[in-house]
LUMMARRO-127940 format. One record per residue (C-alpha): residue number from 1; chain; x, y, z. Coordinates in steps of 0.5 Angstrom, whole numbers, plus 500, padded with zeros to 3 digits. Layout:
% residues N
n / chain / x / y / z
NUM / A / X / Y / Z .
...
//
This chain:
% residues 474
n / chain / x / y / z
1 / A / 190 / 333 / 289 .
2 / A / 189 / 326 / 292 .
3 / A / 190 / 325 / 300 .
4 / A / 197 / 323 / 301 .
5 / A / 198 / 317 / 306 .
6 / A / 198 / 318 / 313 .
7 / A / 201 / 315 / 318 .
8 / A / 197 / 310 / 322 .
9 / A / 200 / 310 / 329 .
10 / A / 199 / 319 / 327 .
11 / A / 190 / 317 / 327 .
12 / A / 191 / 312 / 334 .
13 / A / 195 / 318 / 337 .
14 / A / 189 / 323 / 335 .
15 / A / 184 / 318 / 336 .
16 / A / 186 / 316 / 344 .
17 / A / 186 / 324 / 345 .
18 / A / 179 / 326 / 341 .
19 / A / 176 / 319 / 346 .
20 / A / 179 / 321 / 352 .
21 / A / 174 / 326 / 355 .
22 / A / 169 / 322 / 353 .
23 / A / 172 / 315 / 356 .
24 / A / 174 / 319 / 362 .
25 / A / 166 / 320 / 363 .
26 / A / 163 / 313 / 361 .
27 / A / 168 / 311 / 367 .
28 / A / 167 / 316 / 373 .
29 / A / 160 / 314 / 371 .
30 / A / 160 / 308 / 372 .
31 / A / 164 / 309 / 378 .
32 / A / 159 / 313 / 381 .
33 / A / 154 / 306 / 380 .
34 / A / 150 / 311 / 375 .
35 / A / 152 / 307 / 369 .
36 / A / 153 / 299 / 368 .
37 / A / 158 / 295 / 365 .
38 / A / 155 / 293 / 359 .
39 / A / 153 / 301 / 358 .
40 / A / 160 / 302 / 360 .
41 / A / 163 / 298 / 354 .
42 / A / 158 / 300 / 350 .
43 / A / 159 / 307 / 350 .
44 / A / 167 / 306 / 350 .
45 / A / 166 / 303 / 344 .
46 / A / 162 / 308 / 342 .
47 / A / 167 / 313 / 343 .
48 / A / 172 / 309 / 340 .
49 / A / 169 / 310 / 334 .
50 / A / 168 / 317 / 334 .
51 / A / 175 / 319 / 336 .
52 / A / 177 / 314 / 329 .
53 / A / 172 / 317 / 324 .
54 / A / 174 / 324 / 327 .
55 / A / 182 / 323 / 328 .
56 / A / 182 / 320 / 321 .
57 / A / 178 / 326 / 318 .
58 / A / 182 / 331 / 322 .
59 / A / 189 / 328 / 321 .
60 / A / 187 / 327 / 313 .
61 / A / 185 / 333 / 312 .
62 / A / 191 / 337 / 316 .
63 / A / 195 / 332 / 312 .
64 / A / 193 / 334 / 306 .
65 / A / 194 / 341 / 306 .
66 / A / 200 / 341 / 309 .
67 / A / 202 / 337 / 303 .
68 / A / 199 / 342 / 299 .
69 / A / 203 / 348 / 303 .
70 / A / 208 / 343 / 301 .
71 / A / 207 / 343 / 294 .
72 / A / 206 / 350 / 292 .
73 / A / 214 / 352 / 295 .
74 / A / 216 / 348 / 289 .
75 / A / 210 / 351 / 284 .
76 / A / 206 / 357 / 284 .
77 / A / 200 / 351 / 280 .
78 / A / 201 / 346 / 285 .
79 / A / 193 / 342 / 285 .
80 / A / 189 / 343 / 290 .
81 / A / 187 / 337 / 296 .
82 / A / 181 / 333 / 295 .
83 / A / 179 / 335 / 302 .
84 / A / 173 / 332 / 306 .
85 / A / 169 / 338 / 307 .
86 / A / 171 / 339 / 314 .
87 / A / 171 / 347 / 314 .
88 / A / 177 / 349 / 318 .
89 / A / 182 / 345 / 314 .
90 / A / 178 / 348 / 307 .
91 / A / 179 / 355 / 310 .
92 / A / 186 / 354 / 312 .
93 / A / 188 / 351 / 304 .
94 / A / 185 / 357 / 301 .
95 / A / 188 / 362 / 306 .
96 / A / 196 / 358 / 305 .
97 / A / 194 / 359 / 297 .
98 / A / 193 / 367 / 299 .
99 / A / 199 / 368 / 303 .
100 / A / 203 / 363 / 298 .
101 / A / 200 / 368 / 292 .
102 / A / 202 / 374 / 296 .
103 / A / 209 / 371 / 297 .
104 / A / 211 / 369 / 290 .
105 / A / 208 / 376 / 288 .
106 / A / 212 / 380 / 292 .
107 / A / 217 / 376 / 290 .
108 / A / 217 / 377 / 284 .
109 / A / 216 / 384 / 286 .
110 / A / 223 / 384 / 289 .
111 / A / 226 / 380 / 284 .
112 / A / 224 / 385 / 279 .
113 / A / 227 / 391 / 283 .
114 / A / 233 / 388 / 284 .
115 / A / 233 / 386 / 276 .
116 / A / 232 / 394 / 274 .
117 / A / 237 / 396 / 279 .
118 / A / 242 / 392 / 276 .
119 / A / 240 / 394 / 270 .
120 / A / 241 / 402 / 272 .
121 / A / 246 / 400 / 276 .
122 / A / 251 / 396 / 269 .
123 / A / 248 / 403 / 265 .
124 / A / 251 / 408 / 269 .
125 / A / 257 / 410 / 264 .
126 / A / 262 / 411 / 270 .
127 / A / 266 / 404 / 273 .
128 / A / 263 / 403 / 280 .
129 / A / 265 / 397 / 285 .
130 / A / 261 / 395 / 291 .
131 / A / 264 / 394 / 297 .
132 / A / 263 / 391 / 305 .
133 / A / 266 / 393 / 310 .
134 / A / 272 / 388 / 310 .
135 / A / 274 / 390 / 302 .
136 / A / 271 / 385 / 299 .
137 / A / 267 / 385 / 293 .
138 / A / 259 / 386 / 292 .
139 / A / 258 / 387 / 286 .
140 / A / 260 / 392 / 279 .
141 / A / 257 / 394 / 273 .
142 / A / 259 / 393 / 266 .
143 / A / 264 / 399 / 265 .
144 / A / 268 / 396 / 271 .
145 / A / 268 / 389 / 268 .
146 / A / 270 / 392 / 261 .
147 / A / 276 / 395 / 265 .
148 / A / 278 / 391 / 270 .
149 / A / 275 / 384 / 267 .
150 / A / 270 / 381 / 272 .
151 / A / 273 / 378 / 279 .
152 / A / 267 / 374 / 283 .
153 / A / 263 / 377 / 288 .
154 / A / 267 / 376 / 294 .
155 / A / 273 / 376 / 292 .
156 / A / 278 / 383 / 295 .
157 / A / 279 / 389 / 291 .
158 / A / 286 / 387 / 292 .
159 / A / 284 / 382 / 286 .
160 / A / 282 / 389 / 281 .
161 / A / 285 / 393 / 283 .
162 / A / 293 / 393 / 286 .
163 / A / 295 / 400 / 287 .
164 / A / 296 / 400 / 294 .
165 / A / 294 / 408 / 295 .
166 / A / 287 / 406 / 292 .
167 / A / 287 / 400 / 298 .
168 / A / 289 / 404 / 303 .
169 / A / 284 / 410 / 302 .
170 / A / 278 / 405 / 301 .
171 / A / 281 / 403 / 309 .
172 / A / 282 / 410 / 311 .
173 / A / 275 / 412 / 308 .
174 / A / 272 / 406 / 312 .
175 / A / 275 / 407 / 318 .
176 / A / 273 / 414 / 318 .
177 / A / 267 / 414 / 315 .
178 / A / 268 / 420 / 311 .
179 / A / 269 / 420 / 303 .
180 / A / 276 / 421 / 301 .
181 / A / 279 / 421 / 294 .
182 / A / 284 / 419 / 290 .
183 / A / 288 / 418 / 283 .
184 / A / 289 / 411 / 278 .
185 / A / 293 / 410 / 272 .
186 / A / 292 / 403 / 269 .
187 / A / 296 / 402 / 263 .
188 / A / 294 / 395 / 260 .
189 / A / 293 / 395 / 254 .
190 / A / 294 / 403 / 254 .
191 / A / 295 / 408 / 259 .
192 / A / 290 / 411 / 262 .
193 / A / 288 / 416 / 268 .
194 / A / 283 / 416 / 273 .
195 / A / 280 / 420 / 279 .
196 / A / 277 / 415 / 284 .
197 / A / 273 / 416 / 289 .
198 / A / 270 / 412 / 295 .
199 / A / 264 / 413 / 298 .
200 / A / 261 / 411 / 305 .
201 / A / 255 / 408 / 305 .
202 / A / 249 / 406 / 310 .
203 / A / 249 / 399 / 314 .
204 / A / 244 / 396 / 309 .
205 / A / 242 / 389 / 312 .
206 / A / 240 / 386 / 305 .
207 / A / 247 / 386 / 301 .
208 / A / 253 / 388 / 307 .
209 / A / 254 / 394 / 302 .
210 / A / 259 / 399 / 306 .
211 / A / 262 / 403 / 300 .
212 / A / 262 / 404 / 293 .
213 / A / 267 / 406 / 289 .
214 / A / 267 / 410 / 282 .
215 / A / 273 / 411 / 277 .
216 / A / 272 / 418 / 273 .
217 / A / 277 / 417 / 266 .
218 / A / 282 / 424 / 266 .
219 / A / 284 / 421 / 260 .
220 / A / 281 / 425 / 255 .
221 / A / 283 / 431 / 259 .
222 / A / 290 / 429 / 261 .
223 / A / 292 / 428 / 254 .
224 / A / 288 / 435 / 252 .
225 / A / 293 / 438 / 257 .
226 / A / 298 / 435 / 255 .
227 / A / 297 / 437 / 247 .
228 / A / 295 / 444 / 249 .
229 / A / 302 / 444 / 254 .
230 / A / 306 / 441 / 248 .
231 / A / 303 / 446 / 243 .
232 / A / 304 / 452 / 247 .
233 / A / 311 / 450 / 247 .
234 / A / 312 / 448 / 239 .
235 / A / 309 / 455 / 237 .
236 / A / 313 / 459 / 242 .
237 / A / 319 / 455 / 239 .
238 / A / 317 / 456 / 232 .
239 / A / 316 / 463 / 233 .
240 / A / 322 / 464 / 237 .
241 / A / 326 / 462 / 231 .
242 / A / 324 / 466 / 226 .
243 / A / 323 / 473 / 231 .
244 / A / 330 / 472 / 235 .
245 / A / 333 / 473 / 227 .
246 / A / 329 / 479 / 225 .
247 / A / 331 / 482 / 231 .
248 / A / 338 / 481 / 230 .
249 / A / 337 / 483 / 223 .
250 / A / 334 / 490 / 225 .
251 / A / 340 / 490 / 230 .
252 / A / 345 / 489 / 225 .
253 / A / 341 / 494 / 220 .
254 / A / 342 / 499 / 226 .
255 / A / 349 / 499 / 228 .
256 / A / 354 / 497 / 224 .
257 / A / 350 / 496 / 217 .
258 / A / 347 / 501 / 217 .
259 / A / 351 / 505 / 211 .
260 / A / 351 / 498 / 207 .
261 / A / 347 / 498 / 202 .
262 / A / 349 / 491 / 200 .
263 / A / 349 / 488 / 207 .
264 / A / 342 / 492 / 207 .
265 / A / 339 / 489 / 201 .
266 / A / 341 / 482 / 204 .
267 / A / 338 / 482 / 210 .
268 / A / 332 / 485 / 208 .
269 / A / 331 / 479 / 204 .
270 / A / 332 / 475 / 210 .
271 / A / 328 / 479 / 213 .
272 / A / 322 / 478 / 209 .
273 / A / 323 / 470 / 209 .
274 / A / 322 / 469 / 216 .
275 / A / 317 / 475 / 216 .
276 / A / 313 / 470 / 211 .
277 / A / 315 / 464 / 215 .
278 / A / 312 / 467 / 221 .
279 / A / 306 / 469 / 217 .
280 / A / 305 / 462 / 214 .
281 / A / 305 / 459 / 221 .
282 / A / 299 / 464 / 224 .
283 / A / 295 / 462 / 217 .
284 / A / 296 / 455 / 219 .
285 / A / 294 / 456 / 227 .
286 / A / 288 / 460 / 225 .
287 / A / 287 / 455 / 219 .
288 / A / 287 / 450 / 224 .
289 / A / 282 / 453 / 230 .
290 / A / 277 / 455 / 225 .
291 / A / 277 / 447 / 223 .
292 / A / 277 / 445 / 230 .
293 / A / 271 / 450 / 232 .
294 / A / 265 / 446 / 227 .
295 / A / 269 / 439 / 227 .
296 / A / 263 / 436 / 230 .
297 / A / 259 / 438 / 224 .
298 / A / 259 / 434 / 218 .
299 / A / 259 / 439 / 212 .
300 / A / 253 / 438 / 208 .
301 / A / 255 / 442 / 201 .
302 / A / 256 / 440 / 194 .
303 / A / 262 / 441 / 192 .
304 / A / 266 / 440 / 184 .
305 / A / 273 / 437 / 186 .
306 / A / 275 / 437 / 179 .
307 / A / 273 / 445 / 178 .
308 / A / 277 / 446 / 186 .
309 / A / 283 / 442 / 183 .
310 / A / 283 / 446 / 177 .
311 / A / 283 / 452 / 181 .
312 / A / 289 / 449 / 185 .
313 / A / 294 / 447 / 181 .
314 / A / 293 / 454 / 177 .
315 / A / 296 / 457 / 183 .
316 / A / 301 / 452 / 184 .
317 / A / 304 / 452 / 177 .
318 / A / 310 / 457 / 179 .
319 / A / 312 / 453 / 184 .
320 / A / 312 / 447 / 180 .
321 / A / 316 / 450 / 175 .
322 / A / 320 / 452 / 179 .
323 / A / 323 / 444 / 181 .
324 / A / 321 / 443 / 173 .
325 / A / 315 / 438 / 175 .
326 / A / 309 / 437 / 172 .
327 / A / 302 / 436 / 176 .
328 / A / 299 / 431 / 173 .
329 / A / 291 / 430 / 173 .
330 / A / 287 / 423 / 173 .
331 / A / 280 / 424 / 173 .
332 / A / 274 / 419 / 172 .
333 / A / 269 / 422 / 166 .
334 / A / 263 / 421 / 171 .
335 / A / 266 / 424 / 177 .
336 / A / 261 / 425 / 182 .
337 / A / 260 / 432 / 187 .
338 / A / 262 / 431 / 194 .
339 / A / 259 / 433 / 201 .
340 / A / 263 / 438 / 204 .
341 / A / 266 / 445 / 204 .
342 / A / 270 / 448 / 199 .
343 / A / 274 / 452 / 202 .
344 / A / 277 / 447 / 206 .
345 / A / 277 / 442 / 200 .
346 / A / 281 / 446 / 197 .
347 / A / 287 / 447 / 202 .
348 / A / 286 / 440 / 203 .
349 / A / 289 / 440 / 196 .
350 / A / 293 / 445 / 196 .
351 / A / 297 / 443 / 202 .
352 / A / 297 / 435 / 199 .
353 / A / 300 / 438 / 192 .
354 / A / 305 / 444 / 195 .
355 / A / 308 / 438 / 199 .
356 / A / 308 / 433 / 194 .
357 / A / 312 / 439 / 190 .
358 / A / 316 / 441 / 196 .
359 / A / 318 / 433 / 198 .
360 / A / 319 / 431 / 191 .
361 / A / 325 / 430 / 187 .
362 / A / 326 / 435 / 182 .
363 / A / 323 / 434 / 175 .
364 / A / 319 / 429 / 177 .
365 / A / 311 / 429 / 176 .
366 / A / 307 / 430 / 181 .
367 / A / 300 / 426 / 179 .
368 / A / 294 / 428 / 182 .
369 / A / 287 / 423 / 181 .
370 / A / 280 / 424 / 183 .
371 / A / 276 / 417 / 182 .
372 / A / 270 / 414 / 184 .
373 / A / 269 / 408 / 188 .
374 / A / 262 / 404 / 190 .
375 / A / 265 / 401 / 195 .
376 / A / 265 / 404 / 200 .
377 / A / 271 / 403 / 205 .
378 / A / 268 / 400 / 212 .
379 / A / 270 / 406 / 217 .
380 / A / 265 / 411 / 213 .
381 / A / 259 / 405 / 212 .
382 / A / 256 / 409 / 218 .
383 / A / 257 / 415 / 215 .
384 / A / 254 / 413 / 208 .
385 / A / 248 / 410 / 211 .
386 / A / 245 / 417 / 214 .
387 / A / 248 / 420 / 208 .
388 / A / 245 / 415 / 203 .
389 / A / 250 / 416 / 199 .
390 / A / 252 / 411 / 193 .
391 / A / 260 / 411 / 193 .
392 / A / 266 / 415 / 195 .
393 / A / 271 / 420 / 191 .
394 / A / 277 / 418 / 192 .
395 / A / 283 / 423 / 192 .
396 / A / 290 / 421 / 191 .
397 / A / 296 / 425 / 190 .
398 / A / 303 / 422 / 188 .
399 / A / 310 / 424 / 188 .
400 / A / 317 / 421 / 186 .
401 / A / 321 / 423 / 192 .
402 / A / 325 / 420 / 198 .
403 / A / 320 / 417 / 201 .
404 / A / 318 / 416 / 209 .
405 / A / 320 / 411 / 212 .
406 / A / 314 / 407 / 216 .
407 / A / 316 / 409 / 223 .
408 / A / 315 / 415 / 222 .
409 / A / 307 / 415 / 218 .
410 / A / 303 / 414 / 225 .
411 / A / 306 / 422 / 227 .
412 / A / 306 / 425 / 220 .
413 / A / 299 / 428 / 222 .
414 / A / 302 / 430 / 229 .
415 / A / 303 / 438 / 230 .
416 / A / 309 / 440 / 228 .
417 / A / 312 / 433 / 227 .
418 / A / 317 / 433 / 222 .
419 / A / 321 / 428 / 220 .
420 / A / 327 / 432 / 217 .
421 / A / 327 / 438 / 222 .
422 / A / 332 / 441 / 217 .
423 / A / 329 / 440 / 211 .
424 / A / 323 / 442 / 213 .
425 / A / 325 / 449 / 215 .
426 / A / 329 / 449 / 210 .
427 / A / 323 / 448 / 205 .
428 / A / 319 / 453 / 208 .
429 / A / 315 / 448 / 212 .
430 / A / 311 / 450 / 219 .
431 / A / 310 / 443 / 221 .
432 / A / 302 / 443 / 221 .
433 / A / 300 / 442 / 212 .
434 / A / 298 / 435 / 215 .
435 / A / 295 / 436 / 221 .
436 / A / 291 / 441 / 218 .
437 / A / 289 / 436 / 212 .
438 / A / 288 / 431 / 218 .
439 / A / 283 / 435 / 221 .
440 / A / 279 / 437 / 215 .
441 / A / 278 / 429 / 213 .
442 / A / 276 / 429 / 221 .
443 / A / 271 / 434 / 220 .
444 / A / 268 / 431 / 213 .
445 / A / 268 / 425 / 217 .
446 / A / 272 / 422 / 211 .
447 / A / 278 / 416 / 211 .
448 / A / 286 / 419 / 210 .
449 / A / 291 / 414 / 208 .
450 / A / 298 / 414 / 207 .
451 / A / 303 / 410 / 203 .
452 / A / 310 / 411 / 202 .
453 / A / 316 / 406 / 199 .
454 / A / 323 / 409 / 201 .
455 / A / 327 / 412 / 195 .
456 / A / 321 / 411 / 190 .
457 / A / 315 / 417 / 193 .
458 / A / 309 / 417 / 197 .
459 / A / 301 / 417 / 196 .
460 / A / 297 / 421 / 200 .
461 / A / 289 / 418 / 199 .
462 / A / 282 / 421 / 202 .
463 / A / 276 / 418 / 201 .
464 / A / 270 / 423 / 201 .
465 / A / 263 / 421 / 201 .
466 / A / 259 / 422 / 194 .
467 / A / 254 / 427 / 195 .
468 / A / 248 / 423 / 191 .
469 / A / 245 / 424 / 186 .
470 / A / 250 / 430 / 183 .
471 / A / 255 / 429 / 178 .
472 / A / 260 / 434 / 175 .
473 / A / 258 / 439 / 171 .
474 / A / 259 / 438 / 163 .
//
């Protein structure tokens, strides 16, 4: 690094003071008659040049380092001055070099710091915000900004977040310095429910942070009560029926019918329907509950559905026959088996088929097809690759009947929703055939589709990993 240029009037300045001392001398000297005029000149001259060489050297040196000092805050690799030797100044560059390496290093250090604790900080699954004293907004980490979108460092919380009890709880907890609690709903794009809490912090000098707010999401839970509430009534609903007709039956059979064999006759017949219609309904709850105890668990059995659905339909003939209908089976040569559980695969089959044969229009076909696809449909590509499976059999089961308008095919699977509640009952249904179906394919980590055409019928379709290198026996 080549010295920078240096003023000259800096060099007389410090000229004149490094010569001073010494002029002072030479004069008092002469003064005193101890030193002529022409020594006097001499000497003066002598100590002019001194304080020149000195001053030039001193203030070239200092020059240069405070150049280089200069240099390295704007670059660690600054190169270093060409100095003339003079140690002070040599020892004092290599002592700014010292301080500014341990400066970048801390530094870096600091940066590094502040780095790992914004990535821990975006990690945390929780929505937190950082506030100071006056609700403005520090900082928010990534399940926030997901959330709420992203409002700029500085901006008030009232920009995120406009519910007025969330504003005036973070108020009153930083009035009172205590934490405090409170409830959110957000309900764009969906609606979703929140416990927020606020948390006073420590005056730290460094970010103003004063509070940190974080929201834990009760969605999940409130929508579990809410099921759990609403289940709990459709089930005494369901129950309710069929018993309060038992219970008037056993009245009238003990009172005025008690001697009437006809009457006798006719209301133990009702009796034993809505004695099976309850006994459907607990086969259908416990169905339900044992599905949802291993639905986490993927099942990992080979299972034949072509020797299942053979076994299916011999149970199903008579009820078939009894509409006139013929259940139809559509099985690719080659089908592969399946990872799964039989027993479940079975009801699966049982309840698609029993309610095509319940809903369809008597006399016609109910088909039923097993195929195998190698195009595996994209919600289960995860699914296939930790498998590794080479397709999907797909089961599809068809009927001829009135059809469901499309309104109502998102809420088919949903406990006890019926679209005709009448018929339903009517028919023997319990409200639960599909959601059992649902969770059964759930559990499988399968695909469910429903199709249907008002006045020509419906299609049920489950799509089912293949289990590799398995086909169906001859």
């Amino acid at each position: 690094m080549a010295k920078p240029t240096v003023p000259l009037k800096r060099i007389v300045v410090t000229a004149l003071a490094v010569a001073a001392p010494g002029l002072v001398t030479l004069v008092a000297l002469a003064a005193l008659g101890i030193l002529s005029p022409k020594w006097l000149a001499l000497g003066a001259v002598l100590c002019a040049v001194l304080g020149w060489v000195v001053a030039s050297i001193l203030v070239g040196d200092l020059t240069a380092v405070a150049a280089y000092g200069d240099a390295l805050s704007r670059h660690p690799d600054a190169t270093e001055p060409d100095l003339t030797g003079w140690d002070p100044a040599t020892n004092l560059a290599s002592l700014i070099r010292r301080f500014s390496r341990e400066a970048r290093r801390r530094e870096q250090m600091l940066r590094d710091g502040m780095n790992a604790r914004q990535m821990v900080f975006d990690g945390l699954p929780q929505p937190l915000i950082l506030l100071d004293d006056s609700q403005k907004i520090l900082n928010i980490n990534r399940a926030t900004r997901e959330l709420i979108g992203n409002p700029p460092p500085g901006s008030d919380l009232s920009a995120a977040i406009r519910d007025p009890r969330v504003l005036q709880m973070v108020q009153d907890t930083l009035d009172k310095g205590e934490p405090n609690a409170t409830h959110l709903t957000i309900s764009d794009p969906v609606e979703r429910y929140f416990s927020i809490q606020a948390v006073p912090l420590e005056p730290h000098e460094g970010d103003g942070a004063a509070l940190l707010i974080a929201l834990f999401d009760l969605t999940e839970r409130r929508r579990a009560e809410q099921m759990r509430s609403d289940f709990i009534a459709n089930v005494s609903h369901e129950l309710r029926t069929p018993l309060a007709s038992l219970i008037g039956f056993i009245e009238t059979l003990q009172g005025a019918a008690k001697d009437d064999e006809e009457a006798r006759e006719r209301f133990l017949a009702l009796m034993a329907d809505q004695a099976g219609r309850m006994g459907r309904l607990v086969q259908d709850l416990l169905s339900l509950s044992a599905i949802e105890l291993v639905e986490h668990t993927r099942p990992e059995d080979h299972v034949d559905l072509a020797a299942t659905l053979g076994s299916v339909i011999a149970g199903l003939q008579l009820e078939a026959e009894a509409k006139d209908m013929v259940i139809r089976r559509e099985i690719d040569p080659d089908l592969p088996m399946v990872l799964g559980n039989g027993d479940q695969l079975a009801q699966l089959l049982l309840n698609l088929i029993d309610n095509a044969i319940k809903y369809g229009r008597a006399g016609t076909p109910v088909t039923v097809a097993l195929r195998f696809e190698r195009e595996i449909p994209v919600p289960l590509a995860d699914a296939a690759a930790l498998a590794a499976v080479s397709g999907v059999v797909r089961i599809e089961v068809r009927d001829q009947g009135e059809g469901i308008a499309a309104e109502y095919i998102p809420r088919l699977t949903e406990r006890f929703y019926r679209v005709d509640t009448a018929r339903s009952r009517a028919i023997g249904g319990t409200g639960l055939g599909l959601a059992i179906v649902k969770h059964i394919v759930a559990h499988h980590r399968g695909l469910l589709e429903i199709k249907s055409t008002l006045g020509e019928g419906s299609t049920f379709s489950v799509a089912l990993l293949a289990a590799p290198q398995e086909k169906r026996p001859e």
